[in-house]
C-alpha positions, 0 to 999 in steps of 0.5 A: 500500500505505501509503496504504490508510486502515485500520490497515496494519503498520508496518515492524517489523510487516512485517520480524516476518512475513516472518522468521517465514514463514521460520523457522517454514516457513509461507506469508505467508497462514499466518502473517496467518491464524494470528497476525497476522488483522487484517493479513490483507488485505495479504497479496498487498501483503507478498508483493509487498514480499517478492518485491521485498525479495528482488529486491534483496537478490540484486542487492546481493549481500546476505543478512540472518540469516535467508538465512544458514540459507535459503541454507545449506539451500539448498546442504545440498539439492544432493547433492555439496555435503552429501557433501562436508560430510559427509566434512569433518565426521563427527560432529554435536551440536546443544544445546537442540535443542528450541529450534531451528526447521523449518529448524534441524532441517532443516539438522542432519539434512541435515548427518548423513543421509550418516553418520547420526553426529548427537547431539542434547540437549534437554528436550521439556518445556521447548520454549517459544519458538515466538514466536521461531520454534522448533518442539517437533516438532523433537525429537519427530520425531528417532527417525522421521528416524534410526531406530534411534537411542539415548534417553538419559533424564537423569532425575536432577535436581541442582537442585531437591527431590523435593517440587518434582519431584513438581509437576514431574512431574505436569505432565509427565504431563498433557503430550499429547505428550512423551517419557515420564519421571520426575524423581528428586532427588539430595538426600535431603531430600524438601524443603517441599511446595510451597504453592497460595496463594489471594488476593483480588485482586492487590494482597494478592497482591503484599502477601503476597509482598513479607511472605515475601521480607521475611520470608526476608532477616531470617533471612539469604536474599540477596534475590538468591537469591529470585524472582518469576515471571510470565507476563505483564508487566501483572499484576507492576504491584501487585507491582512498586508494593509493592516501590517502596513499600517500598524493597525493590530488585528487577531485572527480567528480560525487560522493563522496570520498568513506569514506564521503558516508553514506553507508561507514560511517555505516560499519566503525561504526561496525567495530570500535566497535570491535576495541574500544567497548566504542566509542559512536559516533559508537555505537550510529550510529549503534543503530539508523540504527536498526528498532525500536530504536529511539534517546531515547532508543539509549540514554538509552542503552549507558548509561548503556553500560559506566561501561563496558569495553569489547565488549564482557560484554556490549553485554550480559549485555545491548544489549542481555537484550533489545532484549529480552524486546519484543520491536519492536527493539528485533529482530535487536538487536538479529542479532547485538549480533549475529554479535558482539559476534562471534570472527573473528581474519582475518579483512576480515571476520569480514568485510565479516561478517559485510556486511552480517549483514548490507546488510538488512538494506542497502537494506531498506535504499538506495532502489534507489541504493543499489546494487552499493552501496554493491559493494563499501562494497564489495571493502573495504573488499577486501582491508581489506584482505591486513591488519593484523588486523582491527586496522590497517585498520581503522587506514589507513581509518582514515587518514586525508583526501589528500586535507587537506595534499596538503601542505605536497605535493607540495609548494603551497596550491592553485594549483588544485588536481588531478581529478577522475570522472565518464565518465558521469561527464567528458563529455564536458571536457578535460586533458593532461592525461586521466587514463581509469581504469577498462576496463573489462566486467561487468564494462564497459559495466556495467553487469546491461546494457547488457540485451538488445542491446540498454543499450549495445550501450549506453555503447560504447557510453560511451567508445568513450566519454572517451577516446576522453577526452584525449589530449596529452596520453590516457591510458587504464587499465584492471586487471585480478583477482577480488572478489565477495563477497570473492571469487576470480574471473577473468575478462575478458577485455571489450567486445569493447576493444576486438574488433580487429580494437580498439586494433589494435589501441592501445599499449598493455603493462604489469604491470611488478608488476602483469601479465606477457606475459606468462600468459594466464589469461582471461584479456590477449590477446587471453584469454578464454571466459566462454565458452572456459574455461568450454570447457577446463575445461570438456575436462581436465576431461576427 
């Protein structure tokens, strides 16, 4: 099994799908085909490594965490035992029952079937985990497994404006399935109504952003009463820089700081070889990412890398030297002297070059998610464009992370930072101002979740969440030029802010540093869909 020459799950990839067929009921098979295909030919190697896992986990008298609810469903299903439980305890309530997976939901009704006395709490709306195995039809089968039982809607909402609910509620209507309700603010003040911003592209969206928390900590506003929410990591990158840039201090919530990721951290080693060819901290990461090349070896060549000075003499005195030794590392210091010895003046090209030296390695190293995190890459290189040199870029990526610079920024080291956070983290929190960055079509809804109509209402679900974080001003954001892999794209706003009754809801406004009313690009009311283009552009042919 491991020695089969394609691309094989690595043990975290393995342990990830044999606890999803768990959680979520399905079979080995299911789970391959649905969410991991490219794995799909070891399907009958895992199954054996789980029946042998499972083998030796009763034969050790061991259980991990997902045996402690496939055993207690086991015991559930035995008639005298559920009775009994049942007799012991009367009455069962389970909260954010929405997030609760197939065997959850299984076990709760087990532990009522004998009574019936179960009470259950949750918001369909906001079931958003399926990643983590939840399952959304736990609570919209709840009245088909107890019939006859009482729906207590909540519908009276304490946190946010009714300017914010009306976004809220508009996107509830446009959900497939769900329980039928209407948010109604307590406050009287019906509140700003929430803003749709276009902008150009990212970086004058991060700028327009950064201008309105500035703007809103001079009149008195904590910064940590304010929030940025995102879907996807890689497109917080501008933003994130433009905070840096500004000293603005600022935490992240669910993730990292993109220059503390280790995906980042290898790219900025390779790039800091061109800048400084005797940096042996980057040279010693760089190596050491290299198949083959062990401490020992890495140790070895940097020590006949010290006479050198330029980049160009140690790569055909040392690196070329060793890869022609027929080591196992031959062949990986033969494509890092091909990437190191090619002069590329642009700081984009040699970041474009980079990735495509690294994305092999990426892929092997970080099989669980490598796709998200090439995306990353791919943003730092769109930034990189805007530089004059790589110096410079790694300069600006060198600067002393925000939170060390609080006091440069405001008088007191004790007051909190800003917050940037993925909507999956923000859930069950709240801010004054709430920032929703990158509402175009492949970021919300992620372009991996549209394949079926189910990961396309997790998505929704996912919108609603963010927007009903806000209490006081909610604003939505959507940019209209991209990049992907270095060509220029163009976005088109997120199919669910599209629909007329969610922008009938909200303020449209341009960035007067990026788009203006008069153009008609993808992300702009009105815009074309692929379709539409490809028609205009075959007629324009003609």
């Amino acid at each position: 099994f491991y020695e089969r020459q394609k691309r094989r799950p690595r043990k975290d990839m393995l342990r990830k799908i044999l606890s999803m067929s768990v959680n979520k009921g399905l079979s080995l098979e299911g789970v391959l085909e649905r969410y991991y295909p490219e794995f799909l030919q070891f399907a009958e190697e895992i199954g054996e490594l789980r029946r042998k896992y499972m083998e030796y986990k009763v034969a050790s008298q061991c259980l991990d965490y997902d045996d402690l609810l496939l055993y207690f469903k086991l015991l559930l299903e035995n008639e005298e035992i559920r009775s009994r439980i049942a007799e012991r305890y009367r009455h069962v309530m389970v909260d954010e029952f929405q997030d609760t997976n197939t065997m959850q939901g299984d076990i709760a009704c087990h532990l009522a079937a004998r009574h019936g006395n179960i009470l259950v709490v949750g918001d369909d709306a906001q079931s958003i985990y399926s990643f983590r195995g939840s399952s959304h039809e736990n609570i919209m089968r709840f009245p088909d497994r107890f019939p006859g039982c009482r729906i207590i809607k909540l519908e009276d909402n304490y946190r946010s404006t009714q300017a914010i609910l009306d976004v809220g509620n508009a996107i509830l209507d446009n959900m497939a399935n769900k329980y039928q309700k209407c948010l109604k603010a307590v406050k009287k003040d019906y509140g700003e109504k929430p803003c749709l911003i276009y902008s150009r592209d990212a970086h004058e969206e991060a700028a327009w952003v950064v201008d309105r928390i500035k703007e809103f900590y001079d009149q008195g506003m904590d910064l940590s009463h304010q929030c940025i929410l995102f879907r996807s990591s890689y497109i917080t990158i501008p933003l994130q820089a433009e905070l840096g840039r500004r000293n603005i201090p600022f935490a992240i919530y669910g993730g990292l700081k993109f220059y503390e990721t280790a995906h980042v951290k290898d790219l900025i080693a390779h790039l800091r070889l061109f800048v400084n060819p005797k940096d042996k901290l980057a040279w010693s990461r760089v190596l050491l990412l290299i198949s083959g090349l062990g401490p020992k070896t890495a140790e070895q060549m940097l020590g006949e890398m010290a006479p050198y000075e330029s980049l160009e003499s140690i790569v055909y005195t040392v690196i070329d030297r060793y890869a022609r030794s027929g080591g196992r590392y031959s062949d990986g210091l033969s494509r890092l002297s091909g990437l190191l010895g090619t002069g590329r003046p642009n700081p984009e090209d040699v970041c474009r070059s980079v990735i495509d030296y690294y994305e092999p390695l990426l892929r092997e190293k970080f099989d669980l998610d490598w796709n998200l995190r090439k995306n990353d890459l791919d943003a730092l290189a769109q930034i990189s464009g805007r530089y004059d040199s790589v110096r410079d870029f790694l300069v600006d990526l060198a600067i002393e992370p925000p939170e060390r610079g609080v006091k440069d920024f405001h008088d007191t080291i004790w007051e909190r930072p800003l917050i940037i956070s993925t909507i999956h983290s923000a859930k069950g929190l709240e801010w004054r101002n709430v920032f929703l960055i990158g509402a175009v079509d492949g970021v919300l809804p992620s372009s991996y979740t549209t394949r079926d109509n189910e990961g396309l209402e997790e998505e929704r679900r996912l919108l609603y969440v963010a927007v009903t974080r806000a209490r006081e001003r909610l604003w939505v954001l959507a940019h209209h030029e991209g990049r992907n892999n270095g060509i220029h794209t163009f976005n088109r706003l997120s199919r669910f802010i599209e629909a007329p009754n969610v922008r009938a809801s909200l303020d449209e406004k341009y960035d007067s540093g990026g788009v203006s009313g008069d153009n008609t690009g993808a992300v702009l009311p009105g815009g074309l869909s692929k379709d539409d283009l490809l028609e205009k552009l075959l007629h324009s042919m003609k």
